[in-house]
LUMMIDREN-374173 format. One record per residue (C-alpha): residue in three letters; residue number from 1; x, y, z. Coordinates in steps of 0.02 Angstrom, whole numbers, plus 50000, padded with zeros to 5 digits. Example, Ala and Ser with C-alpha at 12.3 -4.5 7.8 and 13.67 -1.06 7.14 Angstrom:
BEGIN
 residu num    xx    yy    zz
    ALA   1 50615 49775 50390
    SER   2 50684 49947 50357
***
This chain:
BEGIN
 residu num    xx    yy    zz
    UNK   1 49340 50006 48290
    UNK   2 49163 49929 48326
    UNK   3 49178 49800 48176
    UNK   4 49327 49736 48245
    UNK   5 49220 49675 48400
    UNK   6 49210 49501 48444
    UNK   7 49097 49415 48566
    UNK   8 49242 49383 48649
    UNK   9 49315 49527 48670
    UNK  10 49154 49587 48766
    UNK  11 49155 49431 48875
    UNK  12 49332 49489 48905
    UNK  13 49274 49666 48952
    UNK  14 49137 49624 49078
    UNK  15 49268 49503 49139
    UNK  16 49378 49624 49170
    UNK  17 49273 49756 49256
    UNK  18 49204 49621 49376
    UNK  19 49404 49577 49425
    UNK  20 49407 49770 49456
    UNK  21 49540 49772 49312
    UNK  22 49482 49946 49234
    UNK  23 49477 50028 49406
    UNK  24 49576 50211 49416
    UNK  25 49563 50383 49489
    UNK  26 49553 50544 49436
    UNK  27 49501 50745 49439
    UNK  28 49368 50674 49308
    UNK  29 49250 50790 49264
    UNK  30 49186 50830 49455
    UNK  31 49216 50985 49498
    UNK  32 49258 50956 49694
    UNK  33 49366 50787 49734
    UNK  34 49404 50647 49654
    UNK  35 49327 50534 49552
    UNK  36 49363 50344 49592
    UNK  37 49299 50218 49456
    UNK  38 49288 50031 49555
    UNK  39 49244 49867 49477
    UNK  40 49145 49737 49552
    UNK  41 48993 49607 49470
    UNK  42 48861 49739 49466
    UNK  43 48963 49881 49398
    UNK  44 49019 49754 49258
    UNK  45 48820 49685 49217
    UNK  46 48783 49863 49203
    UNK  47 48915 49931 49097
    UNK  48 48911 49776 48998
    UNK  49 48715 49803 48962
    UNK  50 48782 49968 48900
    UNK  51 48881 49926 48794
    UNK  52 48737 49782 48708
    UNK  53 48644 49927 48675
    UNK  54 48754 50043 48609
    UNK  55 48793 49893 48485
    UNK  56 48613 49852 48466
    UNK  57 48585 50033 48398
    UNK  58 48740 50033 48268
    UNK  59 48639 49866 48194
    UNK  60 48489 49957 48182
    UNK  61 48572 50118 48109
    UNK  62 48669 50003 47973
    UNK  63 48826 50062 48072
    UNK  64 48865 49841 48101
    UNK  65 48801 49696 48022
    UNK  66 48788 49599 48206
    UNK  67 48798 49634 48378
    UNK  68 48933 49549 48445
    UNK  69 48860 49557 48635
    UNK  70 48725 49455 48559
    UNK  71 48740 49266 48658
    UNK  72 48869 49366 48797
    UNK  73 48805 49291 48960
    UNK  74 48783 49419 49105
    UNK  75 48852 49392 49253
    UNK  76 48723 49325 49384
    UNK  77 48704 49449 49518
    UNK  78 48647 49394 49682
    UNK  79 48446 49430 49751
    UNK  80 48432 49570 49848
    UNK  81 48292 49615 49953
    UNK  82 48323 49736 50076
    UNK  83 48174 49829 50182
    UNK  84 48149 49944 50305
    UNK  85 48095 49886 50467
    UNK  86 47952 49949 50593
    UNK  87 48090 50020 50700
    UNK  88 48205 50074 50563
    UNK  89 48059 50189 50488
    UNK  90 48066 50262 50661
    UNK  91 48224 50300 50668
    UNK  92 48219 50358 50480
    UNK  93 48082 50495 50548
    UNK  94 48139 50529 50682
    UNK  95 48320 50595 50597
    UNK  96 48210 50674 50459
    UNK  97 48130 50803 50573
    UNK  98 48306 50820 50685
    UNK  99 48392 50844 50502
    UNK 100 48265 50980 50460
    UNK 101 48262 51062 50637
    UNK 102 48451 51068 50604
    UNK 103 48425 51167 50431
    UNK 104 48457 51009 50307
    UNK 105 48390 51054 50138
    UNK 106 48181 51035 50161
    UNK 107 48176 51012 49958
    UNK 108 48260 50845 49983
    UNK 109 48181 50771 50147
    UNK 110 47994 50800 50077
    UNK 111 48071 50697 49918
    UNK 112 48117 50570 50030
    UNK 113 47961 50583 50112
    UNK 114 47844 50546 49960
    UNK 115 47951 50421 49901
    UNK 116 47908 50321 50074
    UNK 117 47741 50381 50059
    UNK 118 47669 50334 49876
    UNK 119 47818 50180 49823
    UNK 120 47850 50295 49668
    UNK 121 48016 50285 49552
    UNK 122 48150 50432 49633
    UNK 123 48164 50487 49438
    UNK 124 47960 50503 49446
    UNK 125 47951 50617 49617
    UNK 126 48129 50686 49568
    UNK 127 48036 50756 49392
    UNK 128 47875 50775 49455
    UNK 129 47784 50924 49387
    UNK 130 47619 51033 49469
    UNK 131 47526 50989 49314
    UNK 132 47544 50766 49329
    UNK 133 47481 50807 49513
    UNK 134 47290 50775 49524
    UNK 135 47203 50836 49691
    UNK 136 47034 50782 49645
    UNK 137 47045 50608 49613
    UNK 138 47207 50582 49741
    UNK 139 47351 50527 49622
    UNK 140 47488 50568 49538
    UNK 141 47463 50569 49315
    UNK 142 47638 50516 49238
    UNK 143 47633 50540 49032
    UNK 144 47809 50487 49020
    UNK 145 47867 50360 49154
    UNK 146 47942 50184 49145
    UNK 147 47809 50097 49096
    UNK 148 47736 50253 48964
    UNK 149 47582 50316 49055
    UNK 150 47552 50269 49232
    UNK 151 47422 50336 49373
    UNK 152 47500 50332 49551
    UNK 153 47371 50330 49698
    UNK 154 47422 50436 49807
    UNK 155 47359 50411 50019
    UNK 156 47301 50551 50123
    UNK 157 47486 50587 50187
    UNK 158 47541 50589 50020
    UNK 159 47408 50706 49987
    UNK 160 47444 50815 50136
    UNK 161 47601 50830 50090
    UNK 162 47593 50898 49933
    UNK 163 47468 51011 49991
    UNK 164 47587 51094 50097
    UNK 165 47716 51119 49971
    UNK 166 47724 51293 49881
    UNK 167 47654 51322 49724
    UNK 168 47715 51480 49649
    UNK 169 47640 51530 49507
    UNK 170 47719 51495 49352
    UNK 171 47810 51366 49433
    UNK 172 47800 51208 49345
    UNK 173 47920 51064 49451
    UNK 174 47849 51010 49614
    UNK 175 48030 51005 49687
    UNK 176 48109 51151 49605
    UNK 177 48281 51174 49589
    UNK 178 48392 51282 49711
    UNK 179 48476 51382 49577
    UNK 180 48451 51394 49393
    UNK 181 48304 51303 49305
    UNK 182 48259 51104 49313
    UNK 183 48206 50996 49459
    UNK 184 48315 50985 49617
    UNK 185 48441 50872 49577
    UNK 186 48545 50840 49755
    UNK 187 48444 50714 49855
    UNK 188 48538 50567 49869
    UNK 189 48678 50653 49968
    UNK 190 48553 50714 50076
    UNK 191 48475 50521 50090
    UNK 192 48646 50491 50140
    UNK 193 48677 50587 50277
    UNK 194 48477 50570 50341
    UNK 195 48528 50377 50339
    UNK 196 48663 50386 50427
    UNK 197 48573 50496 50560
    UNK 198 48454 50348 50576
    UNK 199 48587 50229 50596
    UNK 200 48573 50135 50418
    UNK 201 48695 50088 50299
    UNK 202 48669 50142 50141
    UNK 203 48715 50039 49982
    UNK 204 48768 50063 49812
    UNK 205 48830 49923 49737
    UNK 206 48706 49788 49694
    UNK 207 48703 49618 49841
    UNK 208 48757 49753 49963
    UNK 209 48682 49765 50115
    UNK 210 48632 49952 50146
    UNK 211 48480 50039 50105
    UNK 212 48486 50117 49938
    UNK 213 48370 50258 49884
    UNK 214 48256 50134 49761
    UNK 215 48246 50023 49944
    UNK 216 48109 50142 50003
    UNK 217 48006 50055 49851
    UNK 218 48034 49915 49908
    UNK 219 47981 49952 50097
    UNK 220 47829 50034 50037
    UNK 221 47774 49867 49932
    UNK 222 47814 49767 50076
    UNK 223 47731 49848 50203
    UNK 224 47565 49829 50102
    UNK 225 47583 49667 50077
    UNK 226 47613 49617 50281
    UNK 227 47455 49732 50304
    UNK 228 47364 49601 50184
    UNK 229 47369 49691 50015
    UNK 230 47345 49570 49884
    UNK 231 47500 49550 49776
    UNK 232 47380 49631 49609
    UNK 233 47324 49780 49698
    UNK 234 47508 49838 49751
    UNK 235 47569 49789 49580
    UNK 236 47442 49901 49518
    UNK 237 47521 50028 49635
    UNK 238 47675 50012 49568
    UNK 239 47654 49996 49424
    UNK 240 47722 49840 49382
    UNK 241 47703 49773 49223
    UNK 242 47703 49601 49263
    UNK 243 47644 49510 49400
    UNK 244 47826 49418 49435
    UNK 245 47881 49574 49474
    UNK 246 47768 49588 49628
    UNK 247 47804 49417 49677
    UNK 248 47962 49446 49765
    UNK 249 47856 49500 49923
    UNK 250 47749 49359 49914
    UNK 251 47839 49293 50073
    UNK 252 47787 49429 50166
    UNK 253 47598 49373 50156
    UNK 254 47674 49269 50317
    UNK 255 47647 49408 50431
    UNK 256 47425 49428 50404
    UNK 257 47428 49250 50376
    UNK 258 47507 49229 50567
    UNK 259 47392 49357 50636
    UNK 260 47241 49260 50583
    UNK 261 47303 49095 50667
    UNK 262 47338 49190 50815
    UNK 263 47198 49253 50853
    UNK 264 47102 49106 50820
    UNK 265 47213 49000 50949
    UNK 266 47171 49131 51043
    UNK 267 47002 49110 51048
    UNK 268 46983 48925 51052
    UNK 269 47118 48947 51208
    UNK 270 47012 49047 51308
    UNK 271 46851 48923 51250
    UNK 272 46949 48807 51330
    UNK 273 47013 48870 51489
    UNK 274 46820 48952 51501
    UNK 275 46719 48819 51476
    UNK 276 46626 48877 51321
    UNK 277 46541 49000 51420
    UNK 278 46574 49173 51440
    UNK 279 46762 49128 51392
    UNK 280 46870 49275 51388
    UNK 281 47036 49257 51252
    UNK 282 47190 49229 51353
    UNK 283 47372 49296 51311
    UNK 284 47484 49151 51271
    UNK 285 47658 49167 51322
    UNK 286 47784 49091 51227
    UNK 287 47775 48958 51089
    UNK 288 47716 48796 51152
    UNK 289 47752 48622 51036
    UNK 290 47617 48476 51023
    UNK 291 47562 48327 50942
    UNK 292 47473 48364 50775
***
């Protein structure tokens, strides 16, 4: 019973999912395999957070008189920032157009594509309807995403992609499921296999190394910010809602910052070696230390 509930006994809970204590396996209710239900510190914070809420509600509903998850500390999950490199986008596009010369489902690789292409939510492109998609002004119109409301601008790929899509009439989803009515629903296991084509791990659990799905947000922030995009204007992208949120990739503003000392060494090198007069820039190999 819920009024039994102590704040204990949901310290004891989380405690016991993070030991992998409630771990089992089972037919479940998949229809092919089975289902295998692991522990670990993320799955516990999550289920846990669950659980808060579900208690939160029966409060508000006059259901319980206090929420004993109330003052239950969460575990403390480690940072994670994971994104894709230069080469690994490569390699990512390059198995994208082997996976759909091989016949791979093209609903799924263009979802993948606009994710990497606009830094949007996979629930927002997964749910994306004809009628949120605004050719004239180049972005995407969300009524009901995360944050409520929210305008995605949307880059000439982006664009060019959607463009290219088919738009039936009558249709309403942008990615359309294959059978039945609703959006398509079965991109991550194609993610999956396109990642492993590329030669990437992919990741589930939080702290874990591989490149998870919500990752290609993450690459698309922090490839605007190495280009020089202020940390406002690709929160405004995203949508963030605060401006913490975007500060995770403030250490990326090292890359632009490098470039512009480079290239001024550069110059003042080849003043150097030149005389002042009609200097050319020189290529310096190597790092060389000095005095300051």
């Amino acid at each position: 019973m819920a009024k039994a509930l102590r704040r204990t006994d949901i310290q004891r809970f989380q405690r016991d999912v993070t030991e992998g204590k409630t771990s089992a396996a089972g037919k479940g209710a998949r229809k092919r395999g089975r289902l295998r239900v692991t522990g670990g510190a993320g799955t516990a914070w999550r289920t846990t957070v669950v659980v808060a809420a579900m208690l939160a509600w029966a409060v508000k509903g006059g259901i319980l008189d206090e929420n004993p998850a109330e003052g239950v500390e969460l575990n403390k999950l480690p940072k994670r920032e994971r994104f894709l490199s230069g080469a690994e986008l490569t390699r990512l596009g390059e198995a994208m157009a082997k996976a759909e010369r091989k016949g791979v489902n093209l609903t799924a690789l263009n979802m993948i594509r606009l994710l990497l292409l606009t830094g949007a939510r996979r629930t927002e492109i997964a749910s994306l309807r004809w009628g949120f998609v605004d050719f004239e002004r180049g972005a995407l119109r969300l009524p009901d995403s995360k944050i409520d409301e929210k305008t995605i601008a949307l880059g000439a790929p982006a664009l060019s992609l959607l463009a290219s899509l088919q738009q039936g009439e009558g249709m309403a989803w942008v990615f359309p499921a294959t059978r039945g009515k609703g959006h398509f629903k079965g991109m991550p296991g194609i993610w999956a296999k396109v990642a492993k084509m590329a030669g990437l791990k992919v990741g589930k659990a939080a702290g874990s190394l591989g490149v998870r799905v919500h990752d290609l947000r993450h690459g698309f922030a922090s490839v605007a910010v190495a280009d020089g995009g202020s940390l406002y204007l690709v929160g405004k992208v995203l949508g963030h809602m605060q401006a913490s949120t975007t500060e995770r990739y403030a250490h990326l503003y090292l890359d632009p910052v490098q470039a512009v000392a480079d290239r001024t060494a550069r110059k003042i090198a080849g003043a150097l070696k030149g005389g002042g007069r009609g200097a050319k820039v020189v290529t310096l190999r190597g790092r060389q230390r000095g005095g300051s």
